[in-house]
N, C-alpha and C positions, 0 to 999 in steps of 0.2 A: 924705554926708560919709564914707563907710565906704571902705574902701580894697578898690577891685573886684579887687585879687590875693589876699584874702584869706576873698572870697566864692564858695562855691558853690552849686550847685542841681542840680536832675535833672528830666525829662519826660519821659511815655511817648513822646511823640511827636516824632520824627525834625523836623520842620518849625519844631515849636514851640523846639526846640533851637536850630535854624538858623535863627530870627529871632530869639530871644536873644543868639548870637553878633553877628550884624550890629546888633544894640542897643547891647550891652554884652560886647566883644570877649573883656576883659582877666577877666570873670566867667569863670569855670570850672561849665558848662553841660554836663552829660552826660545820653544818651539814656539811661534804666536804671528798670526798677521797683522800687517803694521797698521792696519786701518783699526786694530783695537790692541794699543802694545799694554802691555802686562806691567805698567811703572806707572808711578804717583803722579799729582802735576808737578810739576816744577822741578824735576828730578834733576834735571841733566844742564850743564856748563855747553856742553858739544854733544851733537846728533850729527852722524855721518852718514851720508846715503850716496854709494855708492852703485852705480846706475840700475836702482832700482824702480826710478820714475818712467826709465824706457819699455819697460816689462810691463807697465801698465797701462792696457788700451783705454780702459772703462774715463772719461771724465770724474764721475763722482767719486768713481774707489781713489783717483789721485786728491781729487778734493776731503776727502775721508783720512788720508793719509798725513796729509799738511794738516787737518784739523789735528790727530792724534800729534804729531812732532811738533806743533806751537803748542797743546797740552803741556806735553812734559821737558819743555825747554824755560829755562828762567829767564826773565826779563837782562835784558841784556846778555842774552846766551848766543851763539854761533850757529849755523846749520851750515855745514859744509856739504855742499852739490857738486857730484863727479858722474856726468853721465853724456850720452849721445846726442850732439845738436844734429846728426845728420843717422836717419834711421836707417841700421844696417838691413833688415829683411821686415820690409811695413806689413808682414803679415803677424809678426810675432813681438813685433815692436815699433814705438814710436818715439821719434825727438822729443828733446826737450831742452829748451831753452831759457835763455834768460828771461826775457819775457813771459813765457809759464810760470814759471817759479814769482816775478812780480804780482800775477794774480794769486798765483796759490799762496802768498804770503805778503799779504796788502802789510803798508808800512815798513816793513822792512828794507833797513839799508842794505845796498848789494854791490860787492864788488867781483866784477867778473871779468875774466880768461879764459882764450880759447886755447885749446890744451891738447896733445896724441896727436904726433905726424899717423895719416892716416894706414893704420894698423896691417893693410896688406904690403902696403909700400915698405912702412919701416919693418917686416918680417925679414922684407927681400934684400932692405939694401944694411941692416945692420949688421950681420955677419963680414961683410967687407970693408963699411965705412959708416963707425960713427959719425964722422965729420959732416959728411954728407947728412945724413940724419938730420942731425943739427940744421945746418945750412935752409934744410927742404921745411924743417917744422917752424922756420922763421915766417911761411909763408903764411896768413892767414886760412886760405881758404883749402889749405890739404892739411888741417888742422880739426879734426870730426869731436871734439868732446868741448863742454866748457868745463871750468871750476866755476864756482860758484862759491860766494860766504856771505851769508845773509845774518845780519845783526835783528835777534829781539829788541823791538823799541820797550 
């Protein structure tokens, strides 16, 4: 229901951009890395980062990244965090947690959820039982992602 002229996004990758467009034309889709996004300060109400913090090993480049997303986020704006507390291959990625994100975003109020019965499990048992499903993602700790929504002071 959102009004695609007043959404954008960004991807490293040139293709992924240009299947975005042919999706969703009227989105404003730009190739650009996020440690230097391609928008004003204070641009944005919401910035969604969906587990892009786990793709990045480097410390600084994540600290580069939160420096760009509190750039173009307005005071009192949202950052909503969807990514891996519990790293699927530590070769090519890393956790991240609540606590990361409290440094990478000093002040900010946070309210957080652990989130995703763990993705091989629920591969295997949803085709026979959502209930089950259900049931297992009540568990805390077969639960791999947080949510995250962090409030600009």
């Amino acid at each position: 229901g959102a009004d695609p002229s007043l959404l954008s996004g960004i991807d490293l990758l040139p293709e992924r951009v240009a299947a975005s467009q042919r999706v969703s034309p009227n989105i404003d889709v730009r190739q650009a890395d996020a440690s230097v996004l391609p928008f004003e300060a204070a641009a944005f109400d919401l910035v969604f980062q969906h587990t892009v913090y786990s793709s990045i090993l480097d410390d600084e480049m994540r600290r580069a990244v939160s420096r760009e997303i509190q750039r173009v986020l307005r005071p009192g704006g949202l950052m909503v965090s969807y990514d891996f507390r519990v790293a699927r291959d530590r070769r090519n990625t890393r956790p991240l947690r609540a606590a990361d994100l409290a440094t990478l975003f000093p002040g900010y109020a946070a309210d957080v959820r652990r989130a995703t019965l763990v993705p091989p499990l629920a591969r295997a048992l949803a085709g026979r039982s959502w209930l089950l499903c259900a049931i297992l993602e009540a568990i805390p700790f077969l639960r791999t992602h947080e949510l995250v929504v962090l409030t600009k002071p």
